[in-house]
KEDREN-716910 format. One record per residue: residue number from 1; y, x, z of N, C-alpha, C in turn. Coordinates in nm, 2 decimals. Layout:
N
     n      nyy      nxx      nzz     cayy     caxx     cazz      cyy      cxx      czz
   NUM        Y        X        Z        Y        X        Z        Y        X        Z
...
***
This chain:
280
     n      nyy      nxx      nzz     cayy     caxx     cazz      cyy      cxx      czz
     1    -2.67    -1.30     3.18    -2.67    -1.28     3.04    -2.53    -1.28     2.98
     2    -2.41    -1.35     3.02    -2.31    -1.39     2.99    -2.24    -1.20     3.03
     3    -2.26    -1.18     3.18    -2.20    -1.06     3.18    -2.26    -0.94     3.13
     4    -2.38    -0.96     3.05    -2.40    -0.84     3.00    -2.33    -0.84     2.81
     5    -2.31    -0.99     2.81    -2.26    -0.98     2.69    -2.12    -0.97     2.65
     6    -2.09    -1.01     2.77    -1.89    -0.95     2.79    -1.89    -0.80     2.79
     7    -1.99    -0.74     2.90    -2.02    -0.60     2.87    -2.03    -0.52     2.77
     8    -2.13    -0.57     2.66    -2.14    -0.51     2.53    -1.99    -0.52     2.50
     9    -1.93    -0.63     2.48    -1.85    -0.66     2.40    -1.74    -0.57     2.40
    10    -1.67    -0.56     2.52    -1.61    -0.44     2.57    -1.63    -0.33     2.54
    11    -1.72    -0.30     2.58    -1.76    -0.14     2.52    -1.74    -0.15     2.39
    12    -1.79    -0.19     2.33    -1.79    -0.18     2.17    -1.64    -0.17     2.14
    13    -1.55    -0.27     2.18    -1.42    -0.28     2.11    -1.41    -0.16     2.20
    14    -1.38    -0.08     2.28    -1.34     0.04     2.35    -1.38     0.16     2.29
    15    -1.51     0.13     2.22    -1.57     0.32     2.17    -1.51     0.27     2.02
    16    -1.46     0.13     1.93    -1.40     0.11     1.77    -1.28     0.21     1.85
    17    -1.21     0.13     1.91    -1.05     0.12     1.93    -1.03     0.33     1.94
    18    -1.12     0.34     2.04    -1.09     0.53     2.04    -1.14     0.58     1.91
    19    -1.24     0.55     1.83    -1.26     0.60     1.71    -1.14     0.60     1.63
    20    -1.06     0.49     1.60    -0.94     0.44     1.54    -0.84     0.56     1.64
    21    -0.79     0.55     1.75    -0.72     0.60     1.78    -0.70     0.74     1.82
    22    -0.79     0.79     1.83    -0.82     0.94     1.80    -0.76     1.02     1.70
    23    -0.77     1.02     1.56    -0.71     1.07     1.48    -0.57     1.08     1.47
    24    -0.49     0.93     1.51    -0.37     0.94     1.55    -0.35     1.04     1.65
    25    -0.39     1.01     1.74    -0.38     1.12     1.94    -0.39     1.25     1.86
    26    -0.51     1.28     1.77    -0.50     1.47     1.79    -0.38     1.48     1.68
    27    -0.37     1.40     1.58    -0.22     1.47     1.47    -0.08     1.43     1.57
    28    -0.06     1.36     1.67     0.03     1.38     1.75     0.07     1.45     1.81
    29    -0.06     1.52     1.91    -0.07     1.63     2.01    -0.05     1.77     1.90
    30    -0.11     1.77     1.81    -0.09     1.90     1.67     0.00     1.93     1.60
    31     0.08     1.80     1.63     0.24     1.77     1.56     0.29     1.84     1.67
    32     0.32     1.88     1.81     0.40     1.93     1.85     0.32     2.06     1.97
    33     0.26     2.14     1.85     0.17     2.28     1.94     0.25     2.40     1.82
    34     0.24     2.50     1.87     0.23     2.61     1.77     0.16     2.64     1.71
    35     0.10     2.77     1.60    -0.03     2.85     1.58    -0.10     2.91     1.67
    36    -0.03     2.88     1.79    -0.11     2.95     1.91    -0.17     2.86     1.95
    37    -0.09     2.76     1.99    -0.14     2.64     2.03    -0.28     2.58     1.98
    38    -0.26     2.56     1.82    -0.33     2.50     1.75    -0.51     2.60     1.72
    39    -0.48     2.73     1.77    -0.59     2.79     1.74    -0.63     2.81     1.84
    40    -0.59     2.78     1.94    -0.64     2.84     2.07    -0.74     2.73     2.14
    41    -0.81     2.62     2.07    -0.87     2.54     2.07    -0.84     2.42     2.16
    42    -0.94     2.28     2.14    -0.90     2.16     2.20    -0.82     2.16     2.29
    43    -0.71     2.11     2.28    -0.60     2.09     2.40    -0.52     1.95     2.40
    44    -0.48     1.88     2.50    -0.40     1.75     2.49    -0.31     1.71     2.57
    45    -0.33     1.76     2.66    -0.19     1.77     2.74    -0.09     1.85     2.73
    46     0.04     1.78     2.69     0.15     1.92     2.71     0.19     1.99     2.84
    47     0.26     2.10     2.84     0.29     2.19     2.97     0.16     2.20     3.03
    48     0.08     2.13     3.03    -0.04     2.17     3.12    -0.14     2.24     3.05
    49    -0.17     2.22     2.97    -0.29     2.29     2.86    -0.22     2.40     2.76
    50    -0.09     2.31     2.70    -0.02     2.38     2.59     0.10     2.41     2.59
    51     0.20     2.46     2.56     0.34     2.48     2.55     0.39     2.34     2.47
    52     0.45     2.27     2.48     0.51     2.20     2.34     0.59     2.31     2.26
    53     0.59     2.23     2.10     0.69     2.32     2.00     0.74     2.24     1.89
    54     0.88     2.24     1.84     0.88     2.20     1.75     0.83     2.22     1.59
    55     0.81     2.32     1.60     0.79     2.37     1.49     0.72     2.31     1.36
    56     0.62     2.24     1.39     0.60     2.17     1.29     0.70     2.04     1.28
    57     0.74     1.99     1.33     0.86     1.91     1.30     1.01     1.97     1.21
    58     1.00     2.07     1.27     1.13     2.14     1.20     1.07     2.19     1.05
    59     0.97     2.22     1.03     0.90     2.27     0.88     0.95     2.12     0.80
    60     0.96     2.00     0.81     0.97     1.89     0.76     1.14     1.83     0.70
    61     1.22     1.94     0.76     1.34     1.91     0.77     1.43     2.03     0.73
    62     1.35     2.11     0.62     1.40     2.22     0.59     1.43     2.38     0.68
    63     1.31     2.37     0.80     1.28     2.44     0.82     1.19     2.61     0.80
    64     1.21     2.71     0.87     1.14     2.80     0.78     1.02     2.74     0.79
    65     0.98     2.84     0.62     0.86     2.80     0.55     0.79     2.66     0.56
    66     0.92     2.57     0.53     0.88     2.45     0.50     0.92     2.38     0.40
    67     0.95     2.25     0.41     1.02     2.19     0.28     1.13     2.06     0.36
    68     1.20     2.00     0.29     1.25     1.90     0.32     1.22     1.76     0.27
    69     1.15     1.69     0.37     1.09     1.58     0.32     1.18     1.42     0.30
    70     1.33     1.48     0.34     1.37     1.33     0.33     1.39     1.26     0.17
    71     1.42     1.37     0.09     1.41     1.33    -0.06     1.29     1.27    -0.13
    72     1.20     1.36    -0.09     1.07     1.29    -0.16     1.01     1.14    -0.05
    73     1.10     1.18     0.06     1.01     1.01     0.13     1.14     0.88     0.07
    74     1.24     0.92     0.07     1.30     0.83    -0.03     1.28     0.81    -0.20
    75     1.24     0.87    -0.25     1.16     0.85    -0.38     1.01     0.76    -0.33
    76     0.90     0.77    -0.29     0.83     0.71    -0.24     0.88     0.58    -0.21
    77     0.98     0.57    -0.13     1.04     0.42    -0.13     1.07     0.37    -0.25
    78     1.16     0.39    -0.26     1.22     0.35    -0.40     1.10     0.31    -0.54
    79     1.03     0.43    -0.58     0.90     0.36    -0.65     0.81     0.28    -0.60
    80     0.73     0.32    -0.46     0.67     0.19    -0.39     0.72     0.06    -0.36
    81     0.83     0.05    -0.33     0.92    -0.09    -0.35     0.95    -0.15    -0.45
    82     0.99    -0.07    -0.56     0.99    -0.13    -0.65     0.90    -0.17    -0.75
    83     0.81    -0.09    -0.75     0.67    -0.14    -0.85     0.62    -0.25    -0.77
    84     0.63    -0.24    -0.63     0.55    -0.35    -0.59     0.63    -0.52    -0.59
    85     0.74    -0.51    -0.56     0.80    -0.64    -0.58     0.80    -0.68    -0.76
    86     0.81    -0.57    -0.84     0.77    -0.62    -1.02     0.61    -0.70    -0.99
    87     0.56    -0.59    -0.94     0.41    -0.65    -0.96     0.37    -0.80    -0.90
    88     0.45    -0.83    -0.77     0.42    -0.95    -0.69     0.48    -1.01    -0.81
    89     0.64    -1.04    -0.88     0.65    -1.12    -0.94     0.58    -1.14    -1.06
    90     0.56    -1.04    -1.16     0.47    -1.05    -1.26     0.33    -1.15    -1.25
    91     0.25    -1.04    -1.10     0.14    -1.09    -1.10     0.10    -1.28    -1.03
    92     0.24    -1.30    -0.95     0.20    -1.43    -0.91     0.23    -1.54    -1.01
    93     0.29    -1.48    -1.14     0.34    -1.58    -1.22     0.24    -1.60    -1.31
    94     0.16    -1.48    -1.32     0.02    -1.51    -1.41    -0.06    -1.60    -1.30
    95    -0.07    -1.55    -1.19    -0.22    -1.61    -1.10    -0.19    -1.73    -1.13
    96    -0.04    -1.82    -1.13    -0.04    -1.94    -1.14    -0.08    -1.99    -1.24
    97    -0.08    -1.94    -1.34    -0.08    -1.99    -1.47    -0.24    -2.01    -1.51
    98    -0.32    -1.89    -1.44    -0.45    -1.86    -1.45    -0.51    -1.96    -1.37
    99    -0.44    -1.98    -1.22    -0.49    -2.11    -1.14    -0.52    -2.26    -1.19
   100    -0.36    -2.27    -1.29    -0.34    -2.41    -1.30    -0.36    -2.48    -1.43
   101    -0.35    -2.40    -1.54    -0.40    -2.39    -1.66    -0.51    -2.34    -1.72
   102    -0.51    -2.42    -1.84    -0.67    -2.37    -1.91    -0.61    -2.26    -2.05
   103    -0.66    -2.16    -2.09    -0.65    -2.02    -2.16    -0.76    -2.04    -2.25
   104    -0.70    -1.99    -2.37    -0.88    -2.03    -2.48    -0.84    -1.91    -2.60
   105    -0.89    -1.83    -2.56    -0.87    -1.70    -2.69    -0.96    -1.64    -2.77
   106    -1.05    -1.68    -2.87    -1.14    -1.64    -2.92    -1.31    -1.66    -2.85
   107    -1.35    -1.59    -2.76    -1.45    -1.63    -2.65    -1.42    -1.61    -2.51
   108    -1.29    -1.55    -2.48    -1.22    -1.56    -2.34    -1.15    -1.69    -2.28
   109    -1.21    -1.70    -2.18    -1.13    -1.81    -2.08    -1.06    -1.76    -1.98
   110    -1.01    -1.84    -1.93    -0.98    -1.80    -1.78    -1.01    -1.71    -1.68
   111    -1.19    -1.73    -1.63    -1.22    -1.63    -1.57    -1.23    -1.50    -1.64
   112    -1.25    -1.51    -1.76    -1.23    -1.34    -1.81    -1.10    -1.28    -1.82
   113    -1.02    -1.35    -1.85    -0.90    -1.28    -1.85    -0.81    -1.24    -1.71
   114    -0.88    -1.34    -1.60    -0.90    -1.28    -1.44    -0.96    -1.12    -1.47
   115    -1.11    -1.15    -1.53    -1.12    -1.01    -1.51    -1.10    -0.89    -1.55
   116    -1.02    -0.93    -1.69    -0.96    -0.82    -1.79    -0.85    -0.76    -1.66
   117    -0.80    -0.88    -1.60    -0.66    -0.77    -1.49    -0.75    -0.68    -1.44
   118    -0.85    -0.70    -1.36    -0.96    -0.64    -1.24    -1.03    -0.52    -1.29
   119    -0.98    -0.52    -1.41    -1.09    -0.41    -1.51    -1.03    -0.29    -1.48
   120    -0.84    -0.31    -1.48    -0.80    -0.22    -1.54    -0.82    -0.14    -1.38
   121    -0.84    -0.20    -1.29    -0.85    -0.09    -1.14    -1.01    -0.02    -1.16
   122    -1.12    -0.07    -1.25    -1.23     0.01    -1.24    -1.23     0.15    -1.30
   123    -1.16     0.15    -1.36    -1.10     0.28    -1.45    -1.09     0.39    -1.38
   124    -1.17     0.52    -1.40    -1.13     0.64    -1.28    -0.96     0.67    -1.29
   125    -0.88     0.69    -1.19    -0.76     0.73    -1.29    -0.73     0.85    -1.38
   126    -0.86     0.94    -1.44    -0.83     1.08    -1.49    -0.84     1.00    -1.64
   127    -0.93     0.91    -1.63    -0.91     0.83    -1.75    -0.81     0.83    -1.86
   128    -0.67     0.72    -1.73    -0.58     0.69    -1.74    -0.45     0.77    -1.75
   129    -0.48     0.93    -1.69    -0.39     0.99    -1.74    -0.32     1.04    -1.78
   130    -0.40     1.11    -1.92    -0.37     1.14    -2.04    -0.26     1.05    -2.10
   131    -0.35     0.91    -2.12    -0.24     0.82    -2.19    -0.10     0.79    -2.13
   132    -0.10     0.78    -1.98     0.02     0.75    -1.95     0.10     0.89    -1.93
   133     0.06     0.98    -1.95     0.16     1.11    -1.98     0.22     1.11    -2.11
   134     0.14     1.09    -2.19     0.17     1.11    -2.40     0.25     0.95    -2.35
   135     0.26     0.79    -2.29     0.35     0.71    -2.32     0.49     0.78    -2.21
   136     0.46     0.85    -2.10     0.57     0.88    -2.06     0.66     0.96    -2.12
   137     0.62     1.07    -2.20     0.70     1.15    -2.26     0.72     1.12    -2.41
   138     0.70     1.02    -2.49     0.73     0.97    -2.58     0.87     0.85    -2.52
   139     0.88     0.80    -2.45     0.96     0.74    -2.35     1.05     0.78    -2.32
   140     1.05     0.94    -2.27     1.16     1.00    -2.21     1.16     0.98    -2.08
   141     1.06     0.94    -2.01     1.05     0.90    -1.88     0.97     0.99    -1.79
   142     0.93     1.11    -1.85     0.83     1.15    -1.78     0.91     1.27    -1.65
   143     0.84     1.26    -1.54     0.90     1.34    -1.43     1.02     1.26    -1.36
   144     1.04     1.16    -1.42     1.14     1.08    -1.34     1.08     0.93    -1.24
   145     1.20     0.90    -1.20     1.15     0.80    -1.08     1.09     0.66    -1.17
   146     1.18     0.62    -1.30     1.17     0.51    -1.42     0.96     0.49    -1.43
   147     0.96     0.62    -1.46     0.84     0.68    -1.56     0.70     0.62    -1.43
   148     0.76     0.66    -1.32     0.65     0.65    -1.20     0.64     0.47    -1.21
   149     0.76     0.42    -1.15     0.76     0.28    -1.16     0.70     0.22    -1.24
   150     0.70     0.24    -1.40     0.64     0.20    -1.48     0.46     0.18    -1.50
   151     0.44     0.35    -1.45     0.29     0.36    -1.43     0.26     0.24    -1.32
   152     0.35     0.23    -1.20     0.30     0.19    -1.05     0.22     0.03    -1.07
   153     0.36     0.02    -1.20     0.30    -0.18    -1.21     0.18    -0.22    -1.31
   154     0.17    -0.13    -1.37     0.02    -0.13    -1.41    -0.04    -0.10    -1.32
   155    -0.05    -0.06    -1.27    -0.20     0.01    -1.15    -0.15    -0.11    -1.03
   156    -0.06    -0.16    -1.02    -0.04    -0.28    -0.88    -0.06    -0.41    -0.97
   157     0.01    -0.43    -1.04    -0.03    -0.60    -1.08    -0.14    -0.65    -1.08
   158    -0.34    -0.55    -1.14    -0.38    -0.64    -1.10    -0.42    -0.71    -0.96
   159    -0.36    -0.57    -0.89    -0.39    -0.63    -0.73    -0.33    -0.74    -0.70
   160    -0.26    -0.79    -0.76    -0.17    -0.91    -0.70    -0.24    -1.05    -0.81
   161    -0.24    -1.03    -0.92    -0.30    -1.10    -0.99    -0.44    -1.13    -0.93
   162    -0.53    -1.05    -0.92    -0.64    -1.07    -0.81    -0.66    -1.15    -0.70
   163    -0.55    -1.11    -0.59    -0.55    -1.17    -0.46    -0.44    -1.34    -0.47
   164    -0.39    -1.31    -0.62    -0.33    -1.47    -0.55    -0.32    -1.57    -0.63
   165    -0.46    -1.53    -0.75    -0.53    -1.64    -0.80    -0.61    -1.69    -0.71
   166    -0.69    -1.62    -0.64    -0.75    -1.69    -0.52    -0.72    -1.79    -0.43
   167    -0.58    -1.75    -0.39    -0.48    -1.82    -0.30    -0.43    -1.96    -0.38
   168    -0.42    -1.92    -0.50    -0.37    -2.04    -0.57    -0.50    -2.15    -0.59
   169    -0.58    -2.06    -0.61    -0.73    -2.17    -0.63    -0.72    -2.26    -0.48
   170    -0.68    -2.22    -0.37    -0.75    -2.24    -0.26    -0.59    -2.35    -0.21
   171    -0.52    -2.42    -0.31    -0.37    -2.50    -0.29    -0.38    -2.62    -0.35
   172    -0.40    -2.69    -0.32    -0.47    -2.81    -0.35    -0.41    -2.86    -0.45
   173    -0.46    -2.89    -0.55    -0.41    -2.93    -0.70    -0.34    -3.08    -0.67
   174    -0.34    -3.13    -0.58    -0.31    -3.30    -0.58    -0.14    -3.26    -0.51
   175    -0.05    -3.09    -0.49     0.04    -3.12    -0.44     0.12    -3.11    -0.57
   176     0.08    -3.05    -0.68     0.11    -3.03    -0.80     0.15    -3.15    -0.86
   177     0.00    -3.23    -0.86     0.01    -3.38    -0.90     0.19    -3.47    -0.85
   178     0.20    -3.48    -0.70     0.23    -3.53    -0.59     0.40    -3.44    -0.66
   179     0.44    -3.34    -0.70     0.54    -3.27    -0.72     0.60    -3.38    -0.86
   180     0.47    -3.37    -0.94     0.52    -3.39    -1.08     0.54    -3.55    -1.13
   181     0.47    -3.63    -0.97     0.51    -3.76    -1.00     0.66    -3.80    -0.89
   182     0.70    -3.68    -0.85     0.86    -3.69    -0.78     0.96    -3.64    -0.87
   183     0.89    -3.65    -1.00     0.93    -3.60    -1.15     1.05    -3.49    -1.08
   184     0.97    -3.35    -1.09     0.96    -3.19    -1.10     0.90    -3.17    -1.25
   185     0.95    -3.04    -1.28     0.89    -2.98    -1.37     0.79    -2.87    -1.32
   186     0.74    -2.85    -1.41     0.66    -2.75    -1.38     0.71    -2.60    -1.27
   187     0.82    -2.57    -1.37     0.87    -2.46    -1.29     0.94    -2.49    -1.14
   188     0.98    -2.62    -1.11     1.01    -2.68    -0.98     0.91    -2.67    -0.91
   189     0.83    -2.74    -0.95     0.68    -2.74    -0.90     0.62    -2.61    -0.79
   190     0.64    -2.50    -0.86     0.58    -2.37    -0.85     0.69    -2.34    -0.75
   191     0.80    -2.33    -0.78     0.90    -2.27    -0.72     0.90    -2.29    -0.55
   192     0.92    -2.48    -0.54     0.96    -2.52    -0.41     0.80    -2.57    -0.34
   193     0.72    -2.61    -0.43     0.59    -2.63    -0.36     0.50    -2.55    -0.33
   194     0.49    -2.49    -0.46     0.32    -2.43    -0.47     0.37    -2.26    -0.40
   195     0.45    -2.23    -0.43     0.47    -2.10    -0.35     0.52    -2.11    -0.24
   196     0.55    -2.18    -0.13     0.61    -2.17    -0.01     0.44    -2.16     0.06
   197     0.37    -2.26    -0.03     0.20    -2.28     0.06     0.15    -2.17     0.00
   198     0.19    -2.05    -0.04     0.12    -1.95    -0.10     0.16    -1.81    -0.04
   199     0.25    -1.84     0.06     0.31    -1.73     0.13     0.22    -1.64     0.17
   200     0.12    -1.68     0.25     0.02    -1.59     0.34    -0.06    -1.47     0.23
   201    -0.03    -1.52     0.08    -0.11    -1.48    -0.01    -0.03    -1.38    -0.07
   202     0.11    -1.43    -0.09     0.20    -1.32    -0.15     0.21    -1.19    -0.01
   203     0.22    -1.22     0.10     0.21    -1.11     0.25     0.09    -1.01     0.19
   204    -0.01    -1.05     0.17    -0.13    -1.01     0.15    -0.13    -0.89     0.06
   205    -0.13    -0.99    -0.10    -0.09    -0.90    -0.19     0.01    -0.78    -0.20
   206     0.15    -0.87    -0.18     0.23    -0.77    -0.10     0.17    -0.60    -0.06
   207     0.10    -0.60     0.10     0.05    -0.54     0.15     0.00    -0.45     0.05
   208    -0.13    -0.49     0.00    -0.19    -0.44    -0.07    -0.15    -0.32    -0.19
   209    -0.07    -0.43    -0.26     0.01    -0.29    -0.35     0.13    -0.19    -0.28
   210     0.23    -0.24    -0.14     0.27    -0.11    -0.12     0.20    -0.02    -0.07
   211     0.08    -0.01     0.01    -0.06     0.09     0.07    -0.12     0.12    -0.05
   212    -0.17     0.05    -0.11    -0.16     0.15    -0.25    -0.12     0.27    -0.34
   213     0.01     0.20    -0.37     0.14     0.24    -0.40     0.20     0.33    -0.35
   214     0.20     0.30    -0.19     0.23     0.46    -0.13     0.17     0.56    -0.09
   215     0.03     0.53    -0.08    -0.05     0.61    -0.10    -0.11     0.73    -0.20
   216    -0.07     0.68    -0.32    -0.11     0.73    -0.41    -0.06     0.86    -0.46
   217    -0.14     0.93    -0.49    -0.12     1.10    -0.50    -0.18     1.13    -0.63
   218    -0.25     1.08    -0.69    -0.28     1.15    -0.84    -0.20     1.12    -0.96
   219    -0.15     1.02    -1.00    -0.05     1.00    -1.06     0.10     1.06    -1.04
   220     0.13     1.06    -0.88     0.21     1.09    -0.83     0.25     1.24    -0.88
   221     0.11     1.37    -0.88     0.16     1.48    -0.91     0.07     1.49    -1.05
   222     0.04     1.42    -1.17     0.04     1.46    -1.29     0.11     1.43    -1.37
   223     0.22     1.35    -1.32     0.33     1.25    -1.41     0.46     1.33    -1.28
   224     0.49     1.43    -1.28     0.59     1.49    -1.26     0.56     1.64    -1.21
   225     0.66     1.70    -1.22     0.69     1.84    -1.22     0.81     1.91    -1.13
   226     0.90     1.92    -1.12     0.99     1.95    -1.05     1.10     1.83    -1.06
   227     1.17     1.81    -1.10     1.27     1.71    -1.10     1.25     1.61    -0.97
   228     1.14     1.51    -1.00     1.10     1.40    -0.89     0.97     1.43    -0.83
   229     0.96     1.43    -0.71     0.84     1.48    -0.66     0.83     1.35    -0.49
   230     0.71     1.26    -0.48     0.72     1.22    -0.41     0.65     1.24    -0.24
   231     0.63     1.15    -0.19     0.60     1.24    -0.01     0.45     1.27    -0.04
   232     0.34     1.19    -0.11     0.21     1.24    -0.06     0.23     1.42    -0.17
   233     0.29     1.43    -0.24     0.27     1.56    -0.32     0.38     1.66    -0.23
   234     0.47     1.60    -0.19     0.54     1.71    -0.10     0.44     1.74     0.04
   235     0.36     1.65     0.10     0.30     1.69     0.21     0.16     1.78     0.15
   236     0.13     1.78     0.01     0.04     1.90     0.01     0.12     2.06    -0.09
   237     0.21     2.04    -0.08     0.34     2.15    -0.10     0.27     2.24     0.04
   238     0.29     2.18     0.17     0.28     2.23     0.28     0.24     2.31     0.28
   239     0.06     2.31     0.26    -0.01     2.41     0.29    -0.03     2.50     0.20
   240    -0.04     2.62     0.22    -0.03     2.76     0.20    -0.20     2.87     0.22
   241    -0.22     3.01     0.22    -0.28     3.07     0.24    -0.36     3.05     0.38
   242    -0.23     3.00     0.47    -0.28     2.98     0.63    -0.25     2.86     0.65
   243    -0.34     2.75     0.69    -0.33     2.62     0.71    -0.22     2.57     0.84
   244    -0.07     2.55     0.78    -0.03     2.48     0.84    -0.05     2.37     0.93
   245    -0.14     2.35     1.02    -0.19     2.21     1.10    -0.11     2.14     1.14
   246    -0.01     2.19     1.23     0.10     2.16     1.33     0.23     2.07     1.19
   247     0.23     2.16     1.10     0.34     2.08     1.03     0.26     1.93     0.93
   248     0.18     1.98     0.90     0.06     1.87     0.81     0.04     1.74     0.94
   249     0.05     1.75     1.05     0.01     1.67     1.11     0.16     1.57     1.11
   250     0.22     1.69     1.14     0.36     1.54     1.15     0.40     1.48     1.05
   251     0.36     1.56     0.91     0.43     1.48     0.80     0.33     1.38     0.77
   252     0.20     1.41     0.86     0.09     1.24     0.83     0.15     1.12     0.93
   253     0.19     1.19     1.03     0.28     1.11     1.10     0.38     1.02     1.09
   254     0.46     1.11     0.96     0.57     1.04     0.89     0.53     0.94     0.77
   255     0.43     1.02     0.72     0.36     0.92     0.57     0.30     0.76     0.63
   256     0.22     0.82     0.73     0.16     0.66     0.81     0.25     0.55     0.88
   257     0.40     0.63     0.89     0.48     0.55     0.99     0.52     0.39     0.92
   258     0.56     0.40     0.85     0.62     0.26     0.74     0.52     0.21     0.72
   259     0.41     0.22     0.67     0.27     0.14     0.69     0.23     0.07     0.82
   260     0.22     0.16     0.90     0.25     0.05     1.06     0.31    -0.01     1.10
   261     0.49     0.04     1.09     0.56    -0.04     1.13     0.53    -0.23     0.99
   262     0.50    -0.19     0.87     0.53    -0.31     0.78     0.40    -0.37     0.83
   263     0.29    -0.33     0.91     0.14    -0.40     0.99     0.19    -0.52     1.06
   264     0.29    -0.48     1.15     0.36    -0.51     1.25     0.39    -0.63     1.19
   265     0.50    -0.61     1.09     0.59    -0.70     1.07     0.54    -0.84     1.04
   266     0.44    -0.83     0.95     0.39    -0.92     0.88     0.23    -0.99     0.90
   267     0.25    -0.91     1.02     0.07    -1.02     1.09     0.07    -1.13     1.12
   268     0.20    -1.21     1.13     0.14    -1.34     1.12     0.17    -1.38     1.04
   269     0.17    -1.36     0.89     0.14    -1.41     0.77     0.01    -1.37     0.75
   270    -0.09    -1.28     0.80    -0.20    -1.28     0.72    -0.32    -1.39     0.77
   271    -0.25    -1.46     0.78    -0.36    -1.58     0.82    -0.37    -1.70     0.67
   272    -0.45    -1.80     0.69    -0.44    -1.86     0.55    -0.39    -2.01     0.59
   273    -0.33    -2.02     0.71    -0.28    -2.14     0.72    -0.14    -2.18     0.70
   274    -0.14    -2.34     0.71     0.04    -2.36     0.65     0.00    -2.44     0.55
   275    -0.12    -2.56     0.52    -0.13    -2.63     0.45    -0.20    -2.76     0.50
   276    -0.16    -2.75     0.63    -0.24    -2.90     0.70    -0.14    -2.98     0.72
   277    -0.17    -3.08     0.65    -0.06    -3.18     0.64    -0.03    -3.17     0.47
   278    -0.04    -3.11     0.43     0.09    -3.13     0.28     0.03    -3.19     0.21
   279    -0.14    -3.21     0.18    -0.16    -3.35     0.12    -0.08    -3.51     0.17
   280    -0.04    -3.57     0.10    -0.04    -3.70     0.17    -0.16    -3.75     0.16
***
C-alpha cells in the first residue's frame, strides 16, 4: 500500500510539474525557430527536427519588423518598483495601525475600513479608467512614467494593506506590550520589533504587488500613448496581420524572466516563521 502510494504521488507531481513546464519548453523551442520552422508543425529538437534562428530574438532588439524592447522593459521597472515599494510603505503603516488600534467613524470600524481598501480591487478596471485618465490629465501627468506610478499605488496598496494586516494580526500583541514597558514609543515599537517579525509578510506582499504591477496591461495602454509605453503593451505592438510566434515567444520569455528570477530570491521568506521565542 505504501508503494502504491509513493507511486501515485510521483506521478502526480510528474504529470503537475510537465503541465507547468511545458508552456515554458514550447515558447523556448518557438523563441528560437523561424516561420518555417514555426508552421511547419510540432518540433523540439534543434538541428534535428528544426534549424535554429535568431530571428525572433533579433525582432526584440530592434530588429526588422520589430521593436526595441529595452526602453519599455525599463519603464516597467521603474513604475513596478516604484509603485510597489510606495505601496509596501503606505500600506504596512496602515495594516499596523488597523492591527493595533481601534478606528470609530460614524458606523465604520476597523474591519470595514479593512474592507473599504479590499473594495477598491473588486472594481472591473474599465470602471476605473475614465476617472484616472480625466485625474491624469488635469495633473499633467498623463502618458508619463509620474501618471502610471500614481495609478500603480492605488491599484497595489490595497494588496499590501490586505496581506499584512493579517500578518500583523498573527504578531503577538504582548511583544508590543514587552517593547513599551522597555519604554519605546510607539513608532520604536513598530520599527525594531513589530516589523523585523513581519518580514515573511512584507516578502509576500511585496511579491504580490510587483506580479501585479508588472503584469498589468490595461491601465498600462489607456493611460499612455506614444511618449511612455511599457513591456506588456510593447509585446502586443508585436503582432501584426501574420502572427509573429517566434518573436511573441521570446518577449514572454523576457516579461516572465524577473518574476522568476525575484521567485528565487525570496523563497525562504515565504514561510511564516521567525517568531518562536520572542514572547518572553
Amino acid at each position: 500500500m505504501k508503494t502504491l502510494y509513493l507511486a501515485l504521488k510521483y506521478l502526480a507531481i510528474a504529470l503537475w510539474s510537465a503541465f507547468v513546464v511545458f508552456p515554458f519548453l514550447w515558447a523556448l523551442t518557438t523563441s528560437f525557430k523561424s516561420a518555417n520552422g514555426v508552421t511547419g508543425g510540432a518540433t523540439w529538437i534543434p538541428w534535428v527536427q528544426y534549424e535554429p534562428s535568431l530571428q525572433g530574438w533579433q525582432s526584440l532588439f530592434g530588429g526588422v519588423g520589430g521593436i526595441n524592447v529595452v526602453k519599455p522593459f525599463y519603464n516597467s521597472l521603474v513604475v513596478t518598483l516604484s509603485a510597489s515599494v510606495i505601496s509596501i510603505t503606505l500600506g504596512t503603516l496602515a495594516a499596523y495601525a488597523l492591527s493595533r488600534f481601534t478606528f470609530r467613524f460614524l458606523w465604520m470600524r476597523n474591519s470595514d475600513i479593512t474592507f473599504f481598501f479590499i473594495s477598491q480591487r473588486i472594481m472591473p478596471p474599465i470602471v476605473l479608467a475614465i476617472p484616472f485618465f480625466l485625474m491624469l490629465r488635469s495633473l499633467g501627468l498623463l502618458d508619463s512614467l509620474p501618471g502610471l506610478i500614481l495609478v500603480y499605488v492605488a491599484l497595489l496598496m490595497p494588496i499590501a494593506v490586505w496581506v499584512m494586516v493579517d500578518f500583523f494580526n498573527g504578531v503577538p500583541r504582548g511583544l508590543d506590550e514587552m517593547a513599551w514597558m522597555d519604554g519605546c514609543n510607539p513608532i520604536i515599537t513598530f520599527w525594531r520589533v513589530i516589523l523585523p517579525n513581519a518580514l515573511p509578510g512584507l516578502v509576500v506582499a511585496g511579491m504580490f504587488c510587483i506580479i501585479f504591477g508588472w503584469n498589468d496591461f490595461f491601465f498600462a495602454f489607456t493611460l499612455t500613448f506614444t511618449e511612455t509605453q511599457l513591456l506588456p503593451v510593447a509585446i502586443v505592438s508585436l503582432n501584426s496581420s501574420v502572427t509573429p510566434w517566434w518573436s511573441l515567444s521570446a518577449a514572454a520569455l523576457v516579461s516572465i524572466a524577473p518574476l522568476v528570477v525575484l521567485a528565487f530570491v525570496v523563497e525562504r521568506f515565504l514561510s511564516k516563521g521567525g517568531l518562536a521565542g520572542a514572547v518572553r
